[in-house]
KOLMI-238092 format. One record per residue (C-alpha): x, y, z. Coordinates in steps of 0.05 Angstrom, whole numbers, padded with zeros to 5 digits, always signed. Example, Ala and Ser with C-alpha at 12.3 -4.5 7.8 and 13.67 -1.06 7.14 Angstrom:
! residues 2
+00246-00090+00156
+00273-00021+00143
This chain:
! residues 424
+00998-00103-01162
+00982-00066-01100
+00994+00005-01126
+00931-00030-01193
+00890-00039-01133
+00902+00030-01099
+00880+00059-01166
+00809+00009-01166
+00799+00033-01092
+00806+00110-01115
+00765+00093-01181
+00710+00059-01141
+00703+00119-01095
+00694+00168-01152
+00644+00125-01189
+00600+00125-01122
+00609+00199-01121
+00586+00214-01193
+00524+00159-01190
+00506+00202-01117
+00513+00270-01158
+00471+00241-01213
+00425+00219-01167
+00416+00289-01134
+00402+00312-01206
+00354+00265-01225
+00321+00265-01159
+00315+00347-01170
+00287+00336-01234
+00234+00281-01215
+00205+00342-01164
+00215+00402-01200
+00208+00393-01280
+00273+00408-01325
+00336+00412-01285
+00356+00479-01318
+00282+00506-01299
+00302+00483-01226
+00355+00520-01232
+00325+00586-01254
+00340+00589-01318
+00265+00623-01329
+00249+00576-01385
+00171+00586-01391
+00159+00511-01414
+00170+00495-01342
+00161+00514-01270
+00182+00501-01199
+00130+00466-01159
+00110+00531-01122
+00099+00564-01176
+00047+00506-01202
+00016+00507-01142
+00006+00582-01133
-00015+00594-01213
-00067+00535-01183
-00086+00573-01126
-00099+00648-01161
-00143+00601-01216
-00187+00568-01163
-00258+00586-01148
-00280+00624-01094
-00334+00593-01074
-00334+00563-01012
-00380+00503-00998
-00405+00473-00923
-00444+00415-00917
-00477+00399-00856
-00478+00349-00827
-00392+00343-00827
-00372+00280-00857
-00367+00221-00815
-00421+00242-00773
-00462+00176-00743
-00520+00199-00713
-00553+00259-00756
-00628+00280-00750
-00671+00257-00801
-00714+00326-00802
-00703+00370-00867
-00661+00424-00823
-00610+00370-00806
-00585+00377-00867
-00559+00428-00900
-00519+00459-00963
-00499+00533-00966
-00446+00570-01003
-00406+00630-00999
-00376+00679-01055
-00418+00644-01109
-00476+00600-01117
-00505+00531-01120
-00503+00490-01193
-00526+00422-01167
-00538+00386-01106
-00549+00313-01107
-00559+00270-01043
-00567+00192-01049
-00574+00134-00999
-00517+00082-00998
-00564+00046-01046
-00569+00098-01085
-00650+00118-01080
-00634+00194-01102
-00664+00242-01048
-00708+00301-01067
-00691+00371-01045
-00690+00447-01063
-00638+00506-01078
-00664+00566-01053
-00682+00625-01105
-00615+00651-01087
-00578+00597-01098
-00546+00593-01042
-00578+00538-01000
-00597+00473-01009
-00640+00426-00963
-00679+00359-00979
-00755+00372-00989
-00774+00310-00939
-00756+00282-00875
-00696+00224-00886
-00698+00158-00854
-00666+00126-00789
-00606+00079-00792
-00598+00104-00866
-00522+00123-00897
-00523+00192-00951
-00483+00220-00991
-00478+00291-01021
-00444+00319-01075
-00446+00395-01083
-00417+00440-01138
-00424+00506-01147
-00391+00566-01181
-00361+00643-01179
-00377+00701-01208
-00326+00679-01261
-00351+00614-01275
-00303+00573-01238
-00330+00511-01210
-00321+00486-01139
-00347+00410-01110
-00361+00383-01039
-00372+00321-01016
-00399+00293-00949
-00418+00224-00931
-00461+00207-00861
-00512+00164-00821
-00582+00186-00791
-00587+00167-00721
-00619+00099-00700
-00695+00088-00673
-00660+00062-00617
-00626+00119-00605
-00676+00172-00619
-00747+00190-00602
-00808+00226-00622
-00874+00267-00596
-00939+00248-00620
-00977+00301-00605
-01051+00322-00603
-01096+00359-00627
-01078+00353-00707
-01055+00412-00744
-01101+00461-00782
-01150+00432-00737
-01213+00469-00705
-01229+00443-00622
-01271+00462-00564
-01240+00509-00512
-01227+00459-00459
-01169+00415-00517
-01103+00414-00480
-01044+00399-00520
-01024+00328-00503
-00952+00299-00526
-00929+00229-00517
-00858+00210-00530
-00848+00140-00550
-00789+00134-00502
-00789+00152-00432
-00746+00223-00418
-00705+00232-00373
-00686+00299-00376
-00751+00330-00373
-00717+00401-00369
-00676+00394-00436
-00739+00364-00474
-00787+00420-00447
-00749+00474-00461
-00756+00461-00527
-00828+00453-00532
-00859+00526-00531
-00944+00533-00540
-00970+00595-00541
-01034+00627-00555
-01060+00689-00592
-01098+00710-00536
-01032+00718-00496
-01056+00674-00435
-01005+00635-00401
-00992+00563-00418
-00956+00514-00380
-00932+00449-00385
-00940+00393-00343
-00910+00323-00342
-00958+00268-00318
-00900+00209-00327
-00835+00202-00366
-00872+00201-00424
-00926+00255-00426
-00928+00327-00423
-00996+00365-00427
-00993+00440-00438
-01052+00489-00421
-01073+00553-00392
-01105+00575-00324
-01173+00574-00355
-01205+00549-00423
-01177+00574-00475
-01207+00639-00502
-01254+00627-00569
-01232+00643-00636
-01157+00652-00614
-01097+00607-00653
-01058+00558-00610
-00983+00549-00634
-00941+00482-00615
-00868+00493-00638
-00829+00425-00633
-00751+00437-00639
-00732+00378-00611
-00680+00353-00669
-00608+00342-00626
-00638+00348-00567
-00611+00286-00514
-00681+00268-00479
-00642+00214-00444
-00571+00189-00445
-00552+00174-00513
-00626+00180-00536
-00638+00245-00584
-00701+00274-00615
-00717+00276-00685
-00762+00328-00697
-00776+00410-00715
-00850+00426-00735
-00896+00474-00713
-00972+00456-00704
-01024+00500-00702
-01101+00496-00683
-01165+00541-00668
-01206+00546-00615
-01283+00542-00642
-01321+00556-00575
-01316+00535-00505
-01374+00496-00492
-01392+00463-00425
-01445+00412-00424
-01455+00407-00341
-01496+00332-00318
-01519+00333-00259
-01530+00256-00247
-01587+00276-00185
-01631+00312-00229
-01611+00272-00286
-01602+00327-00331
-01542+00364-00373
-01548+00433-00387
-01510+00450-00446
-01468+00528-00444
-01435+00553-00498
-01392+00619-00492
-01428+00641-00435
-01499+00617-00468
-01545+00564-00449
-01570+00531-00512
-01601+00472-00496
-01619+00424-00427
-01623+00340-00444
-01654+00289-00398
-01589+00234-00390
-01587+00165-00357
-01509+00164-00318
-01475+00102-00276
-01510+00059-00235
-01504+00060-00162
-01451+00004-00172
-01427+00033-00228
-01430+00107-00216
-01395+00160-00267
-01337+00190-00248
-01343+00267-00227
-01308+00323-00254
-01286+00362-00315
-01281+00312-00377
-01255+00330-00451
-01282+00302-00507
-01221+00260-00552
-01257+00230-00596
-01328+00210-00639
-01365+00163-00676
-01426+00160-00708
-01423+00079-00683
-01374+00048-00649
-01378-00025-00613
-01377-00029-00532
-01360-00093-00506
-01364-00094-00428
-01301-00145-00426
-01256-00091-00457
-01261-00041-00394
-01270-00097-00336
-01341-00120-00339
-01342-00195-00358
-01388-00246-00328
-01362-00318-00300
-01363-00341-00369
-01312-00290-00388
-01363-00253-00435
-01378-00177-00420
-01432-00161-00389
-01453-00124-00447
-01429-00120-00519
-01469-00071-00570
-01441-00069-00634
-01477-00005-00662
-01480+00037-00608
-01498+00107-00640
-01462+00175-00632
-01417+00156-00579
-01363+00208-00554
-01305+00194-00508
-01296+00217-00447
-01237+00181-00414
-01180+00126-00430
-01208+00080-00385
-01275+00078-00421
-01329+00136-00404
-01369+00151-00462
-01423+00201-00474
-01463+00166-00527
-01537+00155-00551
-01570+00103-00530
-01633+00051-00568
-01642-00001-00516
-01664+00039-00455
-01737+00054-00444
-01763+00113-00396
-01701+00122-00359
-01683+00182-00393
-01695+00243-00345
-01714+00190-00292
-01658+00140-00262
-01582+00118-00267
-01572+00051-00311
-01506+00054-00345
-01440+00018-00323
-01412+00090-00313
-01419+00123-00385
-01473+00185-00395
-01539+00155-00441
-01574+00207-00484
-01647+00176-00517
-01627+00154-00583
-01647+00112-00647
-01611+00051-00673
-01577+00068-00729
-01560+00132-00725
-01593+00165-00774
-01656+00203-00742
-01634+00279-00727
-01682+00283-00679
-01659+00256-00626
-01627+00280-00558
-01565+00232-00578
-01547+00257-00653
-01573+00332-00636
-01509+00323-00584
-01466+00291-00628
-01482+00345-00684
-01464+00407-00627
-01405+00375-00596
-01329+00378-00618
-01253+00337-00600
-01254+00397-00542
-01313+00419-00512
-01320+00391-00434
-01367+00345-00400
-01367+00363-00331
-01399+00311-00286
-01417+00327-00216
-01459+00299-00153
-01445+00226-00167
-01431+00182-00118
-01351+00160-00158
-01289+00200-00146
-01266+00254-00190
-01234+00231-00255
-01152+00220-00252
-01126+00279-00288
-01091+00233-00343
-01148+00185-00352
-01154+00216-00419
-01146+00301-00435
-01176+00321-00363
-01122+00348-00332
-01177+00406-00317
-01191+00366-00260
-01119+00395-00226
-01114+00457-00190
-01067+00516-00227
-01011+00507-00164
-01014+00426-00177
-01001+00435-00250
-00951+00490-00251
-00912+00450-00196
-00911+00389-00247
-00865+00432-00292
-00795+00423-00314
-00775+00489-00331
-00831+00533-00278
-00877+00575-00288
């Protein structure tokens, strides 16, 4: 009995042996194909895994595909160059880049086929996807994909910027941008803002507040030369955590430098331009208690009529009315943000040439309606551009704030170069 059970014990052990060594075969032949293949037997209906995966390898294509932004990225630009598709040792077939809902995005392969970029600026807080293939010189196709998110509004800002591009202005037109967040690292943001002018002269920035930088030269700018702006801002951290969103380049003319000089004494403005006096108009300025301001004033913007109500800008009576409100006053021009106009004017009678009526804005004689060419008001209006200068002087007011609209004129060169965050 004991010597039957010796012989189950040794039995047992051989039967675990065998199923292990069967195992071992099976196992061999799950990884590597035919067990006689894996064991070299050079059968050509089957092959090791190394040799699968290098026959795989010498088929592949050769091109090589990089999309940028890298997958996963959470806080890509939005401008056109913030994405991008290029490939090496072959060329681009297709390139399609949706939104997580799937609104297709439009862009363009180069003429060499071998970039790919969208044709429009993509939105904030938005997820894309892109799928690239391309192929070798042998045909052999290659994909990429990459999936990211554009940076929040909260955490990114942009310059508005003036004047508009492809635009013609007056010699005395700085260029003005406001960021819609305040910057804190005015040296990073600066340094990537570079205006320049075909006339060579120097141009410097200078930052009024957090959220303003005017650029100009030492003097007007020099007529008939081409301003540049170049905004490369995309990436760049204008505060912690906040980056900008933008590369464009702007570019504007200078028509003329004209200088239209009142003297509120004499009650006249003599109007230069280039070096030429063309024409002298009898003007009405601020009242004694309401006196113009003084100093070097830019014209921003126009309109052939425009309401002026005095509550808007501080003059209200006890009633809470304005002391004035004209709702067609003609060929009006301004002059400041806080409300200084040059504009024509139908309701004053022998003042022109003669005394100071206004609440602080310069009156030319006018017609209501603004149709009659004759006049001192539209013959202005007709010779003045966003640009040329009014420059105000022996008034009884203080010289105009340098940000109170585009007059930062009104600042020495050493005051404005010392308001720079990258020097001179």
């Amino acid at each position: 009995m004991e010597k039957r059970v010796m012989t189950y014990g040794k039995r047992r052990k051989g039967l675990v042996a065998a199923a292990a060594v069967l195992g071992g075969v099976l196992t061999l032949a799950a990884c590597g194909g035919d067990g006689d293949d894996a064991k070299g037997t050079g059968d050509s209906k089957g092959k090791s895994q190394g040799q699968v995966d290098a026959a795989a390898a010498k088929d592949a294509s050769k091109a090589q595909i990089k999309i940028t932004p890298k997958g996963g990225t959470t806080n890509a630009g939005i401008t056109p160059d913030a994405v991008n598709v290029t490939v090496s040792d072959g060329e681009l077939v297709s390139v399609k880049m949706t939104t997580d809902k799937g609104t297709p995005v439009e862009g363009s392969i180069s003429s060499d086929k071998k970039t790919w970029k969208p044709n429009k600026q993509l939105e904030r807080s938005t997820k894309y996807q892109v799928v690239a293939e391309a192929k070798d010189d042998k045909g052999r196709k290659a994909t990429e994909h990459s999936s990211f998110s554009t940076v929040s509004p909260e955490n990114s800002f942009i310059g508005s910027f003036n004047p508009e591009d492809g635009s013609t202005v007056g010699g005395g037109m700085p260029v003005s941008v406001t960021f819609n967040k305040p910057i804190k690292d005015r040296k990073a943001v600066q340094s990537h803002l570079e205006v320049s002018s075909s006339s060579g002269q120097k141009v410097v920035g200078h930052w009024f507040n957090d959220q303003r930088l005017d650029f100009r030269p030492q003097d007007y700018w020099k007529t008939g030369s081409e301003v540049t702006l170049k905004m490369d801002l995309d990436g760049v951290e204008g505060a912690p955590g906040v980056k900008g969103v933008q590369k464009k380049t702007i570019k504007f003319k200078i028509g003329r430098v004209q200088v239209s000089t009142v003297d509120v004494k004499t009650h006249q403005m003599t109007v230069v331009r280039d070096g030429q006096t063309i024409k002298t108009i009898p003007i009405s300025a601020g009242s004694p208690s309401s006196p113009t301001y003084n100093g070097k004033m830019v014209i921003s913007e126009k309109f052939k009529e425009t309401r002026m109500d005095g509550s808007t800008v501080g003059f209200t009576k006890k009633d809470g009315k304005g002391e004035y409100d004209i709702k067609d006053v003609p060929h009006a021009m301004r002059l400041s943000t806080s409300g200084t106009f040059i504009h024509g004017n139908y309701w004053g009678s022998g003042i022109f040439g003669v005394s100071n009526t206004s609440h602080g804005c310069i009156g030319l004689e006018d017609k209501q309606g603004a149709n009659d060419p004759n006049t001192s008001g539209s013959w202005f209006f007709s010779n003045s551009m966003i640009g040329d200068v009014v420059e105000v002087k022996n008034s009884d007011d203080k010289t105009i704030a340098p940000d109170n609209g585009l007059n930062g004129w009104n600042m020495d060169w050493q005051q404005w170069v010392a308001g720079s965050a990258t020097g001179a």
